[in-house]
N, C-alpha and C positions, 0 to 999 in steps of 0.2 A: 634443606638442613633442619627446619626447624619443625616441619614434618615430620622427618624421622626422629627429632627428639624428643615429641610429641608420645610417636607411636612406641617410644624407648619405654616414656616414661607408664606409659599405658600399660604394656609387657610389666615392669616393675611388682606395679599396683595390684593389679592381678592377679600376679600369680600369688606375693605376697598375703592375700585375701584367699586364697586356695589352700597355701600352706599354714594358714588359720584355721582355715575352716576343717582341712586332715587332721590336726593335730588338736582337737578338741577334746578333750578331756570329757567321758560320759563316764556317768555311775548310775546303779539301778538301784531306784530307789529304798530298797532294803537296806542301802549303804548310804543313803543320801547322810541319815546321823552322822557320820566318818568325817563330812567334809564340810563341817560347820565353819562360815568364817570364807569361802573358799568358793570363788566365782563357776560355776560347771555347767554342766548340763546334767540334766537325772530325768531317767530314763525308765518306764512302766505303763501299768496298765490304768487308766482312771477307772479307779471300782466306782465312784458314785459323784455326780455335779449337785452342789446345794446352793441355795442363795438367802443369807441372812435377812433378818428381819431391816437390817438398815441397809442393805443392796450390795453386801459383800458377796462374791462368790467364789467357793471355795472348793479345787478338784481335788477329790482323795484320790490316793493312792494304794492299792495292795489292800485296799478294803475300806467299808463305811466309816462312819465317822463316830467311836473315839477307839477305833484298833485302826486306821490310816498309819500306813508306815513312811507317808510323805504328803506334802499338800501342795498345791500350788493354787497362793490367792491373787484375787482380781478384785479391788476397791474400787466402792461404788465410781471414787475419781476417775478409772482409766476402764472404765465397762465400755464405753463407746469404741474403746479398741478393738475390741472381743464379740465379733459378731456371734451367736447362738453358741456362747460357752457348753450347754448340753450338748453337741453334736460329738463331744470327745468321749464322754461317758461309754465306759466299754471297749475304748481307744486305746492302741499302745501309742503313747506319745514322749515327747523329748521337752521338758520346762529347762530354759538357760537363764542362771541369774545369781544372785548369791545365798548362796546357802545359810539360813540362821533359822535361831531357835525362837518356837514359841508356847509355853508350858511344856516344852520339854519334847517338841514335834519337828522334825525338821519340816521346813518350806524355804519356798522361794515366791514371792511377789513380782509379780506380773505388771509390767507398766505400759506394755509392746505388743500387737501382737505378734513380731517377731520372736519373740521369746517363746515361743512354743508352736509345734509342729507334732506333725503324723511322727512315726519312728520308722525307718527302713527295715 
């Protein structure tokens, strides 16, 4: 019995974590501005990886940096997550996180490297 409830509850979880993972919400970064405020995924190509003078690094989106129609950063704090952030550079990739503004840019901040992947 407690086997099978086990194995019930496993079933549950699962799928529930499937039907998350389907029903994920993506925008392409040209729209990432739209959904300020607004936990997603955004979705494009990294035009260019840079890394500041104090160990920020920051992937543009849709083009260099100050026409980036999206960014997703990675502070120096969580760079150990981020094994060889340049390997994206040129990548269509998928950043999940929430959406906010900075001087008027949409990003998403990087704490995981969960939070970003290849794009199918």
């Amino acid at each position: 019995m407690r086997k099978a409830l086990t194995a019930f509850l496993l079933v549950i979880v699962l799928g529930s974590w499937s039907l998350a993972s389907a029903d994920e919400k993506t925008v392409p970064d040209s729209l990432a501005k739209n959904h300020v405020g607004e936990t997603t995924a955004v979705k494009g190509t990294v035009a260019k990886v840079s890394v500041s003078g104090s160990g920020t690094t920051y992937l543009n989106f849709g083009g260099s940096f100050p026409n980036q129609t999206f960014t997703a950063v990675i502070f120096t704090s969580d760079a150990a997550a981020f094994s060889n952030p340049k390997q994206w550079e040129g990548k269509r990739v998928i950043a999940r996180g929430k959406v906010e503004l900075y001087k008027g840019k949409p990003e998403i901040i990087l704490r995981k490297a969960s939070q970003l992947s290849l794009a199918q």
